[in-house]
N, C-alpha and C positions, 0 to 999 in steps of 0.2 A: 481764280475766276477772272480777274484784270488780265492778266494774261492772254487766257482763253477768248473772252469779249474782245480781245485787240486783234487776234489770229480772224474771228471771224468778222472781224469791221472790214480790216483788208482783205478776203476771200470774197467778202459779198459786195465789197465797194470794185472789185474786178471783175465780178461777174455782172453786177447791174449794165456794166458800160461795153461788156464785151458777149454777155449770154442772152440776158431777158432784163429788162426794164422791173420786173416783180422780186427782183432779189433786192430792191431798195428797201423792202418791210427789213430783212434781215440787217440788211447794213443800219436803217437808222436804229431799231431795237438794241444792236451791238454798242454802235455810238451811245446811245444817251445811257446805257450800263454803264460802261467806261466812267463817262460825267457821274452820274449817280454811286458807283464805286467810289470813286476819286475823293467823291464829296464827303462821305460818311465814314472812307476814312480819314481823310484831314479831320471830322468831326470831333471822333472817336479820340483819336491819338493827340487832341489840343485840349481833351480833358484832362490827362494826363502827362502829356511834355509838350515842347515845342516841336512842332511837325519839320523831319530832316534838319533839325537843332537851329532854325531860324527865328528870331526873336521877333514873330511876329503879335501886334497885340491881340489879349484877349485869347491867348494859347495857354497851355497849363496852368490851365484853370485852378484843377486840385491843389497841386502845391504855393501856389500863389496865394491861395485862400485857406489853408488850413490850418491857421489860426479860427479865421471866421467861420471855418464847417462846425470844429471844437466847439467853442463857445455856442454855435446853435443847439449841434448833438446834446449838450450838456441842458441847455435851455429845455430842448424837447421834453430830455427824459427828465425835468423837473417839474414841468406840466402835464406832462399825460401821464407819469408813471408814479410819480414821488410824493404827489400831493396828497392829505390824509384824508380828502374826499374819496380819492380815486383808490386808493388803497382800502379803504372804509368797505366801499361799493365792493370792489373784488373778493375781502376776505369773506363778507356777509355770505355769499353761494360759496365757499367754500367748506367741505368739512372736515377739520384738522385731526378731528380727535379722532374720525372714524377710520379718517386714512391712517393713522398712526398705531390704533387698532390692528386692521387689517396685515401692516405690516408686521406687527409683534404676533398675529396666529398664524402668521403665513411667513416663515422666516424667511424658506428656500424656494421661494414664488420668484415671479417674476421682478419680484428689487433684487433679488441675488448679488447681483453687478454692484447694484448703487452701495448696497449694505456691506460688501467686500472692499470698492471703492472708499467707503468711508472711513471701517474700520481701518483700513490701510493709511488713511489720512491722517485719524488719530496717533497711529502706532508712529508713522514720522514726525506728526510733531512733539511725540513723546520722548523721541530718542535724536529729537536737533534740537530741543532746549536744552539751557545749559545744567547740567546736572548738578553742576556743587551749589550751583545759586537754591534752583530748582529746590534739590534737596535738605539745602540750610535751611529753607526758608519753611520747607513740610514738615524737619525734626524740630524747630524752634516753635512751630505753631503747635505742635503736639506735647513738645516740652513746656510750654506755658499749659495747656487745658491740663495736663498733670500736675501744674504747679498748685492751677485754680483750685484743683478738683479736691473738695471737705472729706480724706480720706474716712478718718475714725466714724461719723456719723453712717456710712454706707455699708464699713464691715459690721458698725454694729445693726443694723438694719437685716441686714445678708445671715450674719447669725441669730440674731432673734428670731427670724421666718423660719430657720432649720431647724431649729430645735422646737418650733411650734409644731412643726409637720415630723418630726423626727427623721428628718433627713439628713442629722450627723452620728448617727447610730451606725451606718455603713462604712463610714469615714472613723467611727471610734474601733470597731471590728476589726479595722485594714491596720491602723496602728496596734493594735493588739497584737495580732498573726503577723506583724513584722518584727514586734519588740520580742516575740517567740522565737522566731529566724533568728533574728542578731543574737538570743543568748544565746543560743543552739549551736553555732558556730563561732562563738568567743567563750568557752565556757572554760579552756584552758589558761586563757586570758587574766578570767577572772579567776581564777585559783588560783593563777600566782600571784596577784596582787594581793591574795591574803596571806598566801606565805611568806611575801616579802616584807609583811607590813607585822607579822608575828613575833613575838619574842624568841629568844633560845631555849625555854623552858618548851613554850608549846611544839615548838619543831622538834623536841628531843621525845616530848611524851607522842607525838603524831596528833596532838589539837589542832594543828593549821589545818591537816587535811579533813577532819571532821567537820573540820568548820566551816572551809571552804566547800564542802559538800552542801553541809546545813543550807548555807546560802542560796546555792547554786539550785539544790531540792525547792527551796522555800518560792523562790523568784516564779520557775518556773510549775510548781501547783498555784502561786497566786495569779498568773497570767493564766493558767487553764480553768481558773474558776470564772475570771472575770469573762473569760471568752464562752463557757458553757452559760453562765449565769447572767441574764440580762438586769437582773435586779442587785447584780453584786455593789453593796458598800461603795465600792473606793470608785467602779462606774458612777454611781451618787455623788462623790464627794467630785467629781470628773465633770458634772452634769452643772452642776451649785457653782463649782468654778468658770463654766462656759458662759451659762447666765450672768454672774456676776461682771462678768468680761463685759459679753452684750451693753448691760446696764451702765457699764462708765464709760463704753464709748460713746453712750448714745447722750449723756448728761454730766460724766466727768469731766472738766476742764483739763484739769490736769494730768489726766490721759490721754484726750484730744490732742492736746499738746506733743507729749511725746509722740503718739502715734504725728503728728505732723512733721515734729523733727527727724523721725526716721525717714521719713517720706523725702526729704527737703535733702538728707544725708544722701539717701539713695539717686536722687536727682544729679546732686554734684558730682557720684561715684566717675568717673570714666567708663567703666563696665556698662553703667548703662549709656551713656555716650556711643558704646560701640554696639549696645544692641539697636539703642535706636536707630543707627546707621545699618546694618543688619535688615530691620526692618521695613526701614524704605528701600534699601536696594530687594528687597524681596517683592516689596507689593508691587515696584515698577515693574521689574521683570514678569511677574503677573498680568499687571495689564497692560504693557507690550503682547504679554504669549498669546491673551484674550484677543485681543484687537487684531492680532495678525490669523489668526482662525476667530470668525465670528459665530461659524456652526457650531465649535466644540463649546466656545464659549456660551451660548444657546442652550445649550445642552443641560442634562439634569432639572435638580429641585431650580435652581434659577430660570433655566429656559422655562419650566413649567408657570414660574412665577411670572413672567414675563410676558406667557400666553394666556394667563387668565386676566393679566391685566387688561391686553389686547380685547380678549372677547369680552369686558367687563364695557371700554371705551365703547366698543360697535353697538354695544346694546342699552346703553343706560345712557337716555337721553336727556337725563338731567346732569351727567357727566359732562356729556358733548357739549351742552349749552354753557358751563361753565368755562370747558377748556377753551372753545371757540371763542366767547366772549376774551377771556385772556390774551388768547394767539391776535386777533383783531385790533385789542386794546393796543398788546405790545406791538407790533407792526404800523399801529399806526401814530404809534410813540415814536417808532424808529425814525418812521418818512416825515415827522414833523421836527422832530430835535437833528437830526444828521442830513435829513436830505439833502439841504445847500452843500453840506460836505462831500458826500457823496458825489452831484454833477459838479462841485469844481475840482476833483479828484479826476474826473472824464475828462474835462476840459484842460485840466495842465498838463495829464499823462498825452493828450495830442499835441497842447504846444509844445512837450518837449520832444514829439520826433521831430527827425527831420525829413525833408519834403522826400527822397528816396524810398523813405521807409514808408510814410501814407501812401504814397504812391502805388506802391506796389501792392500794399494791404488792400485795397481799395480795388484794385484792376485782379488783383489773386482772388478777391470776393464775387466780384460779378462773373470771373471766369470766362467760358465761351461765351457767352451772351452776347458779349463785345467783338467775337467773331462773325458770331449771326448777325448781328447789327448792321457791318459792312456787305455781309452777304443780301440780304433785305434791301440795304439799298443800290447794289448793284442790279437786282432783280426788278424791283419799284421803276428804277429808271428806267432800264431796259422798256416796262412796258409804259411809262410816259413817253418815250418815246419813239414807239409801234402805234400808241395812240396818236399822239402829233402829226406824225407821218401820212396817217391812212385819213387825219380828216382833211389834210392836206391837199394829197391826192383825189380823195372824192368832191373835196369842193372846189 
């Protein structure tokens, strides 16, 4: 447009003096654009550098100052945004729970982005922590709640409820019809170990194999009685032993005990050393797989559980009153314990660029604006002066 305005200053400054006296509007409109061009770019570009690199004062502005932008910017945002008035005010018309809600019955709505976005945030900072720490620190915290944890009083709790409800009757059945199997297919087994175990007399008369029948007979009609018969004896004497079990773990000392050192045995084993290990490289990998598909993970008895929670937040507004009050609370815990933290975090992160870098962030952000800028005041001028001129001439 400088350009242009110059082409037409000298077309029209040649023809006022050689055509008509009335091409003086266009010559002086041209001229004071040129000025007004001129002007608001030296403006413009003395915000940002020194205009044709001459170290004129009061030129780059920005980098000269931005130290002191920083510490305002910081300022600002610790006045209008950070204080626990102003965050107070904000959360009050906000509703957390119901937005939170809505998100959990409406997964693949319109947050899709943000909830894929996130999950995708979790899963990397799942897989940039350090793992061995990471995971030392998940198997030691789990390995102590096992150390804590009063094993003997729980089984015997767990089996006193089962045998109240008769819920180890299924469990005494399934051992039964497997100790059936095992004779069933060792039964050669055990007929040699009475042969071997027989004298010469009986091997000559054929008593071992009688006898090792007898056994082998006997074993398996006592396991088909106990298994047809739910009132059999030795199920009784099976029943008496469970209960008595129950009863010392839940008040014998000295069962306690044992039952602890096994416990305490099993803890030092290495075998479990490497299931625990096992186990947490399993649940990561899990919720990695989760995090990087959040639909799949949505999905089922959880997603369903996740959606009732939702519709439960929307509609129960003694929920919302709760959970808002919370979110409010916390929020306005944060802007009052961190806030100074927070804007001197703004404020150092700009002293430490350097003027280059603000510079450019700054002129990158307003964009053409600063093109219209110069264009506006070539214009502007232009018609200051077409005005100048015409009151010139009229008066």
């Amino acid at each position: 447009m400088l350009v242009v305005m110059a082409a037409v200053f000298l077309a029209a400054h040649w023809a006022e003096g050689h055509v008509d006296v009335r091409w003086g509007y266009v010559r002086a409109f041209a001229e004071a654009a040129m000025v007004g061009g001129l002007a608001d770019w030296f403006a413009v570009t003395a915000l940002f550098r020194h205009p044709l690199g001459l170290p004129i004062p009061h030129t780059a502005i920005i980098p000269r100052n931005k130290d002191r932008i920083g510490d305002t910017m910081a300022q600002f945002l610790r006045s209008n945004f950070l204080t626990p008035l102003v965050v107070a005010r904000r959360m009050r018309t906000m509703n957390v729970a119901g937005a939170a809600g809505r998100f959990l019955v409406q997964p693949t709505g319109g947050e899709g982005r943000l909830r894929l976005g996130a999950s995708n945030m979790i899963a990397d900072v799942l897989e940039s922590l350090d793992q061995d720490r990471l995971g030392g620190n998940a198997k030691e915290a789990l390995r102590v709640q096992l150390d804590r944890l009063d094993v003997a009083p729980l089984l015997g709790q767990i089996l006193t409820a089962a045998i109240a409800d008769n819920r180890h009757l299924p469990l005494m059945d399934g051992i039964i019809k497997w100790t059936q199997r095992t004779l069933f297919a060792n039964e050669e087994v055990l007929r040699d170990m009475v042969r071997n175990r027989a004298n010469t007399i009986m091997r000559w008369t054929g008593l071992d194999e009688r006898l090792a029948t007898g056994i082998v007979d006997g074993l398996h009609n006592l396991l088909f009685d106990m298994a047809e018969d739910t009132n059999h004896p030795l199920r009784g004497k099976v029943e008496e032993g469970l209960e008595t079990m129950a009863f010392r773990l839940l008040n014998d000392s000295e069962m306690q005990g044992k039952v602890a050192g096994i416990k305490a045995e099993m803890l030092a084993n290495p075998a479990m050393a490497r299931w625990l290990e096992g186990l947490w490289e399993r649940s990561r990998t899990a919720l990695i797989r989760a995090a990087r598909d959040p639909d799949h993970a949505l999905s089922g008895q959880f997603g369903d559980g996740l959606r009732q929670i939702g519709e439960a937040l929307q509609t129960d507004t003694r929920m919302q009153t709760q959970i808002n009050r919370f979110a409010r609370r916390t929020l306005v815990g944060i802007a009052n314990r961190y806030g100074d933290q927070i804007v001197r975090l703004v404020s150092e992160t700009v002293h430490r660029w350097d003027a280059r870098t603000i510079t450019d962030r700054v002129e990158n952000a307003v964009g053409k604006d600063l093109q219209f800028i110069r264009i506006n005041g070539t214009l502007v001028g232009g018609l200051v002066g077409l005005t100048i001129h015409t009151a010139v001439v009229w008066l």
